[in-house]
KEFIPA-399291 format. One line per 4 residues: for each residue x, y, z of N, C-alpha, C. Coordinates in nm, 2 decimals. Atoms other than C-alpha are relative to their C-alpha. Layout:
! residues N
X/Y/Z/X/Y/Z/X/Y/Z | ...
END
This chain:
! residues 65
0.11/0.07/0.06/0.83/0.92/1.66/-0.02/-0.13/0.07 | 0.03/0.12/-0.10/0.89/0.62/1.87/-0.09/0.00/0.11 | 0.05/-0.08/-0.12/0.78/0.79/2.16/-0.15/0.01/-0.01 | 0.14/-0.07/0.05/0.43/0.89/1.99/-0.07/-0.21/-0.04
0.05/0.10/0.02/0.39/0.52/1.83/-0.05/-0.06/0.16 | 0.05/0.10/-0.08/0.44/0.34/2.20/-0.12/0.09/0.10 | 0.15/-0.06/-0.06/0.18/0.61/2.34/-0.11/-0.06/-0.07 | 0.07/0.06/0.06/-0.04/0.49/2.07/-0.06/-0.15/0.05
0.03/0.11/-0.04/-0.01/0.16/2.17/-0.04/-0.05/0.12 | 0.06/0.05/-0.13/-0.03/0.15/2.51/-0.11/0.09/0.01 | 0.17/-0.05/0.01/-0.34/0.36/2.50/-0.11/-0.08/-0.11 | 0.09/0.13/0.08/-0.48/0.09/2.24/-0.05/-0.10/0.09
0.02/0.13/-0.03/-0.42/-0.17/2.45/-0.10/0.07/0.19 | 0.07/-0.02/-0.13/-0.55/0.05/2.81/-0.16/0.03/-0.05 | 0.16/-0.02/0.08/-0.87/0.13/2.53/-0.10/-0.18/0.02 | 0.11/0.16/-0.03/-0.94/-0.27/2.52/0.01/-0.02/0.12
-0.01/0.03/-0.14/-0.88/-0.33/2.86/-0.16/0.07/0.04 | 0.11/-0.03/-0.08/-1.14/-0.09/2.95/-0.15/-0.01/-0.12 | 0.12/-0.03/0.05/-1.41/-0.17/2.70/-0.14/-0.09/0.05 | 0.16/0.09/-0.11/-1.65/-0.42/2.90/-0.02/0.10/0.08
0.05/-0.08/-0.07/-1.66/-0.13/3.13/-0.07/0.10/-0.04 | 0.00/-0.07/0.05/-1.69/0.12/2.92/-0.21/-0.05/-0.08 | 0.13/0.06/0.04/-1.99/-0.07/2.72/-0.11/-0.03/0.11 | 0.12/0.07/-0.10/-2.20/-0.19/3.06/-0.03/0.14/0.10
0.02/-0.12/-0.11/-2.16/0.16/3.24/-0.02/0.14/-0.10 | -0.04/-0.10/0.06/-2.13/0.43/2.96/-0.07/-0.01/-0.14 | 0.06/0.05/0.14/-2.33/0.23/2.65/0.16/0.02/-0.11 | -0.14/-0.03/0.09/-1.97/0.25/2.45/-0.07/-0.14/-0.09
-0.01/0.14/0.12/-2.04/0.00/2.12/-0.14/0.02/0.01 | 0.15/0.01/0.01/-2.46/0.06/2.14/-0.07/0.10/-0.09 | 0.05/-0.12/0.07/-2.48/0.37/1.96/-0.05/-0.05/-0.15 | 0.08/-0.02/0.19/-2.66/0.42/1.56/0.18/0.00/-0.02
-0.09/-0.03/0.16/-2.34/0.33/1.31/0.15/-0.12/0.10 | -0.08/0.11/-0.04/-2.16/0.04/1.59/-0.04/-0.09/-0.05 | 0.01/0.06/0.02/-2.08/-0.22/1.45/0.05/-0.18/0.05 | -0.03/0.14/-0.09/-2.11/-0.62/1.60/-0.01/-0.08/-0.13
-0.05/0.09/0.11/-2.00/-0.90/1.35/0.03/-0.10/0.06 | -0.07/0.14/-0.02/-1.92/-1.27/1.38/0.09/-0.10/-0.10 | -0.08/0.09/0.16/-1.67/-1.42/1.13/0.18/-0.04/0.11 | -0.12/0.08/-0.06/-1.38/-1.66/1.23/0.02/-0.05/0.16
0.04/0.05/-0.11/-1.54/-1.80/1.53/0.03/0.11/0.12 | -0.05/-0.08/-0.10/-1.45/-1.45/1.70/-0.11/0.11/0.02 | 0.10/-0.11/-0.03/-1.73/-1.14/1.80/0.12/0.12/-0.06 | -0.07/-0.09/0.01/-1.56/-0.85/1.63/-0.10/0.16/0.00
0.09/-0.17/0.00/-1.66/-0.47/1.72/0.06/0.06/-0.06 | -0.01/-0.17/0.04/-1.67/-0.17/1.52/-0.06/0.12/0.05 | 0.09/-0.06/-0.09/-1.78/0.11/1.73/0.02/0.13/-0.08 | -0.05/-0.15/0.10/-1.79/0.39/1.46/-0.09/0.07/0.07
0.05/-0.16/-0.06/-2.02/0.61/1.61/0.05/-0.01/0.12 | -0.09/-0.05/-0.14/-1.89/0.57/1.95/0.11/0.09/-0.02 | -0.16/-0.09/-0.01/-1.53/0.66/1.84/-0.05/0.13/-0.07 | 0.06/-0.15/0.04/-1.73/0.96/1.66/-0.02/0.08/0.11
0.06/-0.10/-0.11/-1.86/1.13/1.97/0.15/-0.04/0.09 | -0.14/-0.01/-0.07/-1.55/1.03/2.15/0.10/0.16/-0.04 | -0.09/-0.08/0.07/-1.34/1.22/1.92/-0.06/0.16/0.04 | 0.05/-0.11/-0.03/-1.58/1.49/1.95/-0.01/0.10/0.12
0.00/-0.04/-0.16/-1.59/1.51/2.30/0.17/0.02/0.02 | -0.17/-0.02/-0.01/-1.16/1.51/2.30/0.01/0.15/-0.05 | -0.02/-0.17/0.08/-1.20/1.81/2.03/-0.06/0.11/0.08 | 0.07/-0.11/-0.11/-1.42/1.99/2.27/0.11/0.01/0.11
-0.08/-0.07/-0.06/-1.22/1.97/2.58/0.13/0.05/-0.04 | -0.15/-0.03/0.06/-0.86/2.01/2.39/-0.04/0.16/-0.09 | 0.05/-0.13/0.03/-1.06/2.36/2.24/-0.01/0.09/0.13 | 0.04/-0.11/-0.15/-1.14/2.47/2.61/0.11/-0.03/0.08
-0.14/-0.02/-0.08/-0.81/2.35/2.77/0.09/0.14/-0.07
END
């Protein structure tokens, strides 16, 4: 289980690393149901429909692998 958490995590942290790229080349965070907020002097993202089609696109190729 440890094993599965620090995958977790280091794929969290290699997720924010790439999300300026991801956003300027790929539209990631622009989609209908993302959400941009400002509270606590910080820009906070929710990218719900992004991680929706993500997910979907994972479920697709992990059906055809």
């Amino acid at each position: 289980m440890i094993r599965w958490l620090l995958v977790v995590v280091i794929a969290l942290l290699v997720f924010q690393g790439l999300t300026a790229w991801l956003r300027k080349y790929l539209g990631f965070g622009r989609l209908p149901g993302d959400l941009v907020f400002r509270a606590f002097g910080r820009q906070w993202d929710l990218p719900l429909g992004s991680t929706i089609l993500l997910s979907l696109l994972a479920a697709a190729i992990a059906r055809w692998l």
